[in-house]
Each structure stands twice: as C-alpha cells, then as structure tokens.
GUFIZA-923449 format. One record per residue: residue number from 1; residue in one letter; x negated, y, z of N, C-alpha, C in turn. Coordinates in pm, whole numbers, plus 50000, padded with zeros to 5 digits. Example, Ala and Ser with C-alpha at 12.3 -4.5 7.8 and 13.67 -1.06 7.14 Angstrom:
2
+-----+----+-------+-------+-------+-------+-------+-------+-------+-------+-------+
|   i | aa |  n.xx |  n.yy |  n.zz | ca.xx | ca.yy | ca.zz |  c.xx |  c.yy |  c.zz |
+-----+----+-------+-------+-------+-------+-------+-------+-------+-------+-------+
|   1 |  A | 48681 | 49431 | 50780 | 48770 | 49550 | 50780 | 48680 | 49670 | 50780 |
|   2 |  S | 48715 | 49775 | 50708 | 48633 | 49894 | 50714 | 48710 | 50003 | 50787 |
+-----+----+-------+-------+-------+-------+-------+-------+-------+-------+-------+
END
This chain:
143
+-----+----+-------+-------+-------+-------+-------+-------+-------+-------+-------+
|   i | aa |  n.xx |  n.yy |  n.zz | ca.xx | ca.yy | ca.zz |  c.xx |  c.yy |  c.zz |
+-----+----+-------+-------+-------+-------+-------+-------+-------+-------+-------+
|   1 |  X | 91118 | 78726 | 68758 | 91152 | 78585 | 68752 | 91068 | 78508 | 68854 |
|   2 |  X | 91106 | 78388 | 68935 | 91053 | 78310 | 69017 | 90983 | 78226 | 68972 |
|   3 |  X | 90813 | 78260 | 68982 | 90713 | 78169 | 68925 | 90748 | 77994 | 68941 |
|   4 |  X | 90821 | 77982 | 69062 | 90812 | 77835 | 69121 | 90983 | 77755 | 69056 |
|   5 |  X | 91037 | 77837 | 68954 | 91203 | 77772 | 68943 | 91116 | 77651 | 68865 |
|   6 |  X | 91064 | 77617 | 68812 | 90995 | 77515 | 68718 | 90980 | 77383 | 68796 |
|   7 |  X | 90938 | 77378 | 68906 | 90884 | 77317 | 68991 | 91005 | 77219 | 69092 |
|   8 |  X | 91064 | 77172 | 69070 | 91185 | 77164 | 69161 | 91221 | 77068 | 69311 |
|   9 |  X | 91122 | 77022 | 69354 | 91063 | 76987 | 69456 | 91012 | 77067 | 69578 |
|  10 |  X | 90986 | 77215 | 69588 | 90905 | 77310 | 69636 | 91012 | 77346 | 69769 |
|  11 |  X | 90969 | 77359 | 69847 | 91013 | 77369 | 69944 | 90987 | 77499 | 70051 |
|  12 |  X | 91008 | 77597 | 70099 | 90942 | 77698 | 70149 | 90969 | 77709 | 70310 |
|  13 |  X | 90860 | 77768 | 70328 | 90896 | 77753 | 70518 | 90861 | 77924 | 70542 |
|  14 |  X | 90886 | 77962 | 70656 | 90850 | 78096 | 70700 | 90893 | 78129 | 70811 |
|  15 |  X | 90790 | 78187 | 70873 | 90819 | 78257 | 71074 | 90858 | 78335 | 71043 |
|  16 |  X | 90928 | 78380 | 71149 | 91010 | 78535 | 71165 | 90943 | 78685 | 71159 |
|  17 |  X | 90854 | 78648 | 71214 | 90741 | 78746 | 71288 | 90844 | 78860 | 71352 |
|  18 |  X | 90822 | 78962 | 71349 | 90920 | 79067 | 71409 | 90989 | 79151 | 71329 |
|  19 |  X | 91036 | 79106 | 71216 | 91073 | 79145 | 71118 | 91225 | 79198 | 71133 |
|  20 |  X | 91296 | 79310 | 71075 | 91462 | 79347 | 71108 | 91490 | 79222 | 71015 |
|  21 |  X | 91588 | 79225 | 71076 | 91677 | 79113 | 70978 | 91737 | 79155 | 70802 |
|  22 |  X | 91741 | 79268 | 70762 | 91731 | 79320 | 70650 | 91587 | 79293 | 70544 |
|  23 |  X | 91461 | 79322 | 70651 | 91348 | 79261 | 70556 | 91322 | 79159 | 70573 |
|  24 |  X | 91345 | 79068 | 70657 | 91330 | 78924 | 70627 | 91402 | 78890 | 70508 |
|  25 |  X | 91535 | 78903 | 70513 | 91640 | 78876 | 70387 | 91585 | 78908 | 70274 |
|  26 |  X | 91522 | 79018 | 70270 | 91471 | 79083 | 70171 | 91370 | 78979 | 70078 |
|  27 |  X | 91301 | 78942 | 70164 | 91129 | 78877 | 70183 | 91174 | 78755 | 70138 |
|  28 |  X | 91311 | 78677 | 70190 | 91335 | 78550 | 70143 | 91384 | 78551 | 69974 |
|  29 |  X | 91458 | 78645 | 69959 | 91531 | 78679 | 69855 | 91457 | 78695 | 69712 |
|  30 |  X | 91318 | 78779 | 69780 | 91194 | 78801 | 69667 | 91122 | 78655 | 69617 |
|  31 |  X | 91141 | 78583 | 69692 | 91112 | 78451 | 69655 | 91216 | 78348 | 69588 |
|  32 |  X | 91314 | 78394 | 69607 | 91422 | 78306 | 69516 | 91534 | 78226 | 69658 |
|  33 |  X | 91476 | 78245 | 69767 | 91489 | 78112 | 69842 | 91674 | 78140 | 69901 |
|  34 |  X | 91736 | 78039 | 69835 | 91928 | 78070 | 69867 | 91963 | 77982 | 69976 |
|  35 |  X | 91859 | 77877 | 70018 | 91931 | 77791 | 70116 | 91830 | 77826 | 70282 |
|  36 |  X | 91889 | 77850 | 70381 | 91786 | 77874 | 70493 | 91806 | 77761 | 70627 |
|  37 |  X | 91716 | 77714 | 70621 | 91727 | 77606 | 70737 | 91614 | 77633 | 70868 |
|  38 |  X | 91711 | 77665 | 70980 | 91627 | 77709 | 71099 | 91581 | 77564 | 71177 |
|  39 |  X | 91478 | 77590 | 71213 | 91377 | 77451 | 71289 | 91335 | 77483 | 71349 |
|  40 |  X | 91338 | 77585 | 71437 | 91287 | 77569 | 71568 | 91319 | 77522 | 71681 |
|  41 |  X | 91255 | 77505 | 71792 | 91272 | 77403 | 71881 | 91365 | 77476 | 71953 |
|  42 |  X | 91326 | 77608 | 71950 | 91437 | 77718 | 72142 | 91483 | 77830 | 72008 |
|  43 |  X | 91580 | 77844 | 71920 | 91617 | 77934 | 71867 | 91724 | 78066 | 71940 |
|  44 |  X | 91605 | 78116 | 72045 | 91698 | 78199 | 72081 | 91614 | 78336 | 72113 |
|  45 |  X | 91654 | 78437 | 72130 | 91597 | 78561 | 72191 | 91691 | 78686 | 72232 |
|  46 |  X | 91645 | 78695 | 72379 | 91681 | 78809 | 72429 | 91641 | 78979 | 72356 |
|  47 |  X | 91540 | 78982 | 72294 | 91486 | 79077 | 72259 | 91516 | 79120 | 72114 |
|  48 |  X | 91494 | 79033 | 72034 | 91560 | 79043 | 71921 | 91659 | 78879 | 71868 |
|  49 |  X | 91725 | 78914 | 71871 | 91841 | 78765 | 71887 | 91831 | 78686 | 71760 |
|  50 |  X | 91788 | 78783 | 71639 | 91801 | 78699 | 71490 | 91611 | 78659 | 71499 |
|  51 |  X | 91551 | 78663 | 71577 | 91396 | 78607 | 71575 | 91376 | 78529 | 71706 |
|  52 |  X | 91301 | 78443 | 71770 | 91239 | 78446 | 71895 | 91082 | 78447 | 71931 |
|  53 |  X | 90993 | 78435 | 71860 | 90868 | 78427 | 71867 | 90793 | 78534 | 71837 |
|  54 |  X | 90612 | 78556 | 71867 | 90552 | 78618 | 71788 | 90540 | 78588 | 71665 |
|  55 |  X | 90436 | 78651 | 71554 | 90465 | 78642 | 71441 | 90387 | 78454 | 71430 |
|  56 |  X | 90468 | 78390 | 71333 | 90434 | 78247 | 71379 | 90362 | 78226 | 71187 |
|  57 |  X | 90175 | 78206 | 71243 | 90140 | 78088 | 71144 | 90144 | 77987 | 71133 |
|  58 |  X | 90129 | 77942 | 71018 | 90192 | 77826 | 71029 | 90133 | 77716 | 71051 |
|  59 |  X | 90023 | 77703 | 71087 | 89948 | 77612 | 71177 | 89973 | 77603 | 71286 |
|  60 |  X | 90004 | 77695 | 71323 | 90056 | 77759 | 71478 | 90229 | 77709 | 71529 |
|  61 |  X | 90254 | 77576 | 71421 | 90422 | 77590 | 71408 | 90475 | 77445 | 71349 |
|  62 |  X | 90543 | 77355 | 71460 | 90582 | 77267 | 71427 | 90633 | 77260 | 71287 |
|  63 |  X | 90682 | 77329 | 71232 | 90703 | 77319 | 71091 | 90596 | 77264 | 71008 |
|  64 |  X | 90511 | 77347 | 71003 | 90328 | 77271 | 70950 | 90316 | 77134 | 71025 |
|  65 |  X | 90303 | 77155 | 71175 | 90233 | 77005 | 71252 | 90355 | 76920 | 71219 |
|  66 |  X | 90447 | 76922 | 71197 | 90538 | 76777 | 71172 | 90637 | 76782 | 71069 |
|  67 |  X | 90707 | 76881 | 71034 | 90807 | 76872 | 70964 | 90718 | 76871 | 70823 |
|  68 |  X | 90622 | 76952 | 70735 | 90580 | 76925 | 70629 | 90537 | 76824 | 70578 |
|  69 |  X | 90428 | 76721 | 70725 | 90340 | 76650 | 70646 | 90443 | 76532 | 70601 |
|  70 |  X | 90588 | 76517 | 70683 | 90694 | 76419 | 70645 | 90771 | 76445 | 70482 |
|  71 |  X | 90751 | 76603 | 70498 | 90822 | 76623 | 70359 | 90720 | 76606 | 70260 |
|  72 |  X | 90583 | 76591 | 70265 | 90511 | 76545 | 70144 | 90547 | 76376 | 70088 |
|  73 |  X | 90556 | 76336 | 70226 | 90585 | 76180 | 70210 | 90678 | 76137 | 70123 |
|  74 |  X | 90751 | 76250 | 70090 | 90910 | 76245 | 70007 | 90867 | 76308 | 69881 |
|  75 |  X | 90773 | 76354 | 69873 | 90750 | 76450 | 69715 | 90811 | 76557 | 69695 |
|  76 |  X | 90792 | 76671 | 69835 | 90839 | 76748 | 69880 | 90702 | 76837 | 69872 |
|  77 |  X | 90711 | 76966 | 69833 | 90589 | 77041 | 69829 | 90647 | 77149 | 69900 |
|  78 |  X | 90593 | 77218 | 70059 | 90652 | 77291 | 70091 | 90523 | 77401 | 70018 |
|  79 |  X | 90626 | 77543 | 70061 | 90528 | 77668 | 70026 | 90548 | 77755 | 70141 |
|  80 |  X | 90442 | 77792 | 70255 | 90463 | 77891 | 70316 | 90435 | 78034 | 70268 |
|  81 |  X | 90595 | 78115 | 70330 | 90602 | 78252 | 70320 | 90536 | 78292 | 70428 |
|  82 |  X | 90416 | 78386 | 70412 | 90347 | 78428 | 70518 | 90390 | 78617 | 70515 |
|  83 |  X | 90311 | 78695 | 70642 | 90319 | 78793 | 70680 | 90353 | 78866 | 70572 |
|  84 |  X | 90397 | 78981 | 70519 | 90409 | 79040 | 70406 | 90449 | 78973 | 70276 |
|  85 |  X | 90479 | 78868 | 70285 | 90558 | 78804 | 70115 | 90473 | 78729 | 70088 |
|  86 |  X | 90311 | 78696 | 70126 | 90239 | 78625 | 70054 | 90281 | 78474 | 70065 |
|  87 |  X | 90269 | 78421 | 69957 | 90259 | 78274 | 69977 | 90108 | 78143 | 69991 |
|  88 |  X | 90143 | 78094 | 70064 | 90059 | 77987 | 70100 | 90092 | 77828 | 70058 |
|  89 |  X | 90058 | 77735 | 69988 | 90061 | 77629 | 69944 | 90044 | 77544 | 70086 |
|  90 |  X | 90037 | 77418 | 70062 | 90045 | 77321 | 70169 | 89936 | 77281 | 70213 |
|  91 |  X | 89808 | 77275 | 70064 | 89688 | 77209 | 70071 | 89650 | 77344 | 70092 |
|  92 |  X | 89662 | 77470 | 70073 | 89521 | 77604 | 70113 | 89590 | 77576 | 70244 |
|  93 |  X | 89695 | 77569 | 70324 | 89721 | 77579 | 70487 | 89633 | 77467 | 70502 |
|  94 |  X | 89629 | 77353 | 70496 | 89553 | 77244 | 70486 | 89437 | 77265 | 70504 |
|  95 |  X | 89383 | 77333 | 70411 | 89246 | 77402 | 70383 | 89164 | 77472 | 70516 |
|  96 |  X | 89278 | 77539 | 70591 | 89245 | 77657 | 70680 | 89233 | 77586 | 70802 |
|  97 |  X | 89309 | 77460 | 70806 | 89350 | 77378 | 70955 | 89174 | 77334 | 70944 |
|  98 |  X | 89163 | 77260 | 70827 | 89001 | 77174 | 70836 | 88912 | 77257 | 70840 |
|  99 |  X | 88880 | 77395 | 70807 | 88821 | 77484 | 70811 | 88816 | 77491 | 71001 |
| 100 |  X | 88895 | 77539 | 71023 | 88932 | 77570 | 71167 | 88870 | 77473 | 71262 |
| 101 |  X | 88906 | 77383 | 71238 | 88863 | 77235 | 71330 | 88755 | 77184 | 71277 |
| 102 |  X | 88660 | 77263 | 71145 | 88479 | 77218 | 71173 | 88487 | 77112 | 71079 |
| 103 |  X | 88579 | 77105 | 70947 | 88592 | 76993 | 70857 | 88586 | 77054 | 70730 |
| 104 |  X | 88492 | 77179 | 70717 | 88500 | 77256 | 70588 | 88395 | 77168 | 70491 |
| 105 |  X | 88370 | 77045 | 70497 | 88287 | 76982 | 70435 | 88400 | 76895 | 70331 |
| 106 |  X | 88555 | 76895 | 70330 | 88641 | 76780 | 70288 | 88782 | 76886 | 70251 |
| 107 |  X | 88753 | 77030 | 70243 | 88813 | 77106 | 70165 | 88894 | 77060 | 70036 |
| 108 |  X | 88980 | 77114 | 70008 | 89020 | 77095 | 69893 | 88917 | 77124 | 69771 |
| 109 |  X | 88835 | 77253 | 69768 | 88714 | 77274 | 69685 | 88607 | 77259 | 69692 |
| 110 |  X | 88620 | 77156 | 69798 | 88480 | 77082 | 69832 | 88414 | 76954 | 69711 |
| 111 |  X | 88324 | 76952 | 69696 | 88242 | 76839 | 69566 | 88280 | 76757 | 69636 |
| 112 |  X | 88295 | 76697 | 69735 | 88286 | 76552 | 69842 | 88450 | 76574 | 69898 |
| 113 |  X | 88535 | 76522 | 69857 | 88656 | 76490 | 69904 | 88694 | 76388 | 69968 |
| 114 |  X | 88632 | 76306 | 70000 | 88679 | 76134 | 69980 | 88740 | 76130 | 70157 |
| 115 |  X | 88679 | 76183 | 70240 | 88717 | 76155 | 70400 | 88806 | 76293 | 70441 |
| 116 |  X | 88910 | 76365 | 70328 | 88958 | 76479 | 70334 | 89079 | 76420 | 70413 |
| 117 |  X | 89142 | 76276 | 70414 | 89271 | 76240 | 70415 | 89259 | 76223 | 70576 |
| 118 |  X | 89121 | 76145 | 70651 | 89077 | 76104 | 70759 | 89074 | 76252 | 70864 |
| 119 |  X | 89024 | 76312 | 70777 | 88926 | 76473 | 70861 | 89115 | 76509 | 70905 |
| 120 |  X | 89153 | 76564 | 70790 | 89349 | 76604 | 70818 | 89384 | 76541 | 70915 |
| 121 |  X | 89411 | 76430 | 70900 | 89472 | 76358 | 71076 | 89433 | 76403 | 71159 |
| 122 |  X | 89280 | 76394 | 71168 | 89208 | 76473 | 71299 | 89233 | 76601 | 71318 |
| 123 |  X | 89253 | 76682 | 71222 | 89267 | 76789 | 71274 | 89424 | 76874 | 71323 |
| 124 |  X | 89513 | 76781 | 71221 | 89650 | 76780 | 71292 | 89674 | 76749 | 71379 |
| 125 |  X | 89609 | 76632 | 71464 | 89595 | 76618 | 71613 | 89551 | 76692 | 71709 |
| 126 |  X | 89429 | 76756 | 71664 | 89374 | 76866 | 71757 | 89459 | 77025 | 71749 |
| 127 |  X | 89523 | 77029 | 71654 | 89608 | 77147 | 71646 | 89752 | 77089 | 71670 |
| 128 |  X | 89779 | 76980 | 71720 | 89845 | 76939 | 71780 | 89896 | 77005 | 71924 |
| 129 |  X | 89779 | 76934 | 72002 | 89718 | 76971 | 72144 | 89803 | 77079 | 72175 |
| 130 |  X | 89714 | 77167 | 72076 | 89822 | 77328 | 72139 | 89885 | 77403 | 72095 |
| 131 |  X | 89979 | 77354 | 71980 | 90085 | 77387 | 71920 | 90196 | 77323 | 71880 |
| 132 |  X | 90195 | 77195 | 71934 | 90308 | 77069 | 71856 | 90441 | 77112 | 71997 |
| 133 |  X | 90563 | 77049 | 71975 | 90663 | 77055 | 72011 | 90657 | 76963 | 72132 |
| 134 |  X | 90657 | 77027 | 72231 | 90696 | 76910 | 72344 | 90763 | 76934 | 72430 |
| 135 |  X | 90889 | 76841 | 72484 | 90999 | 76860 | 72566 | 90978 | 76877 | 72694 |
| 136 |  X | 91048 | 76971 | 72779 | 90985 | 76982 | 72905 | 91024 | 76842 | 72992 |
| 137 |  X | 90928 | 76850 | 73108 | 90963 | 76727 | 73192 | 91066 | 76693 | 73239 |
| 138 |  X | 91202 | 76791 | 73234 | 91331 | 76750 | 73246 | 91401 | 76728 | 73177 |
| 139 |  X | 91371 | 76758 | 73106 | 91454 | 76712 | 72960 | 91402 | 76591 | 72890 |
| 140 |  X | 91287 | 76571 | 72950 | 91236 | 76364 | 72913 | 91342 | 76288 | 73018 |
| 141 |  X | 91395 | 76377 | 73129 | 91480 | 76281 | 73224 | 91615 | 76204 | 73147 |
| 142 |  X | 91658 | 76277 | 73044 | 91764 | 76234 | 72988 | 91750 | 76151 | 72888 |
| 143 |  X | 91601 | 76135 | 72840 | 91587 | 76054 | 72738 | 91649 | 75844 | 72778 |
+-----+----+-------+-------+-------+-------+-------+-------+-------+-------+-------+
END
C-alpha cells in the first residue's frame, strides 16, 4: 500500500537518470504515481530518446530551482523520487541545498531556525547560478 495515498496534496518529481524505460515505469509505479508530467527544458535525446540527461539531482534541476518552490506556494508538497526508488521530501532536499551552500546552521533540525526562510533564497540563488534554466541568446531574440 502507498504510505503517501493519505496525504493528497503530494506531488512527486524524478530525473531519468539512465534508466530503460521499463524500470523507470517500474520505479514510478512502486510509488503509486498514475499521472506523468515531463518539464524539462530540451526533452530530447539522441542516445537514449525516452531520457536526455545524466542522472539529474534534484538540486541540480529546474524542477527543485523553480517549479517546486511555486508549488509549495499552492499547498503543494512535492516528493522527490531519487536514484534507486528512494524518496526525498522537499524540506530534507532543502536541507541538503543549505547544507551545500554553508547554511547548515538554519537546517530543518537545527535549534535556531528563525533565518532558515532568508538562508533558502540565498541559496536557491547560488544554485541557481549553475543550474537554473536559461534560454540561449537566440532564442531571447524572439522574445
């Protein structure tokens, strides 16, 4: 049974990594998840056509840098499916970004929370830098 049917807000995200298209299905399926919505920016590949990337964390993935923190705004709880089936919550990814960017003082299991909301911006910005979605310079021509 699916720990999360209770919950009905929950939302799940997940990279491809290099997975056949049989165990991905598989992997989504073990989680309950019936509806699949692709978001990536270049959904395409020569190499394997049903994936295009390396294996994508999700810090590492416009999905995390923009599409989640909008779906919290809605009372949307996403859950990332990571490498092997595990799941990841929004606030432990959260957790790992402030960790990462030198803000392990405003953790989620940190005694001192209060500048956790401030430290996040910052560090979604800096993991911004070199992972957020940006259009190439010809394709701003049409904007």
């Amino acid at each position: 049974m699916n720990t999360h049917s209770a919950q009905t807000n929950l939302l799940f995200t997940i990279g491809h990594s290099n997975l056949e298209i049989a165990d991905f299905l598989s992997v989504l399926a073990a989680h309950g998840v019936r509806t699949l919505c692709d978001v990536r920016s270049r959904p395409a590949s020569f190499r394997f056509p049903q994936f295009n990337r390396e294996p994508e964390d999700p810090l590492q993935c416009h999905r995390f840098l923009m599409i989640c923190t909008a779906l919290l705004e809605h009372g949307i709880s996403p859950v990332h499916i990571r490498r092997g089936g595990a799941l990841e919550s929004q606030s432990e990814a959260e957790d790992r970004l402030l960790v990462l960017h030198g803000f392990d003082d405003v953790t989620s299991t940190s005694l001192f929370v209060a500048g956790r909301e401030a430290a996040l911006r910052d560090a979604l910005v800096l993991q911004s830098k070199d992972f957020a979605f940006r259009a190439s310079p010809e394709a701003a021509e049409y904007l």
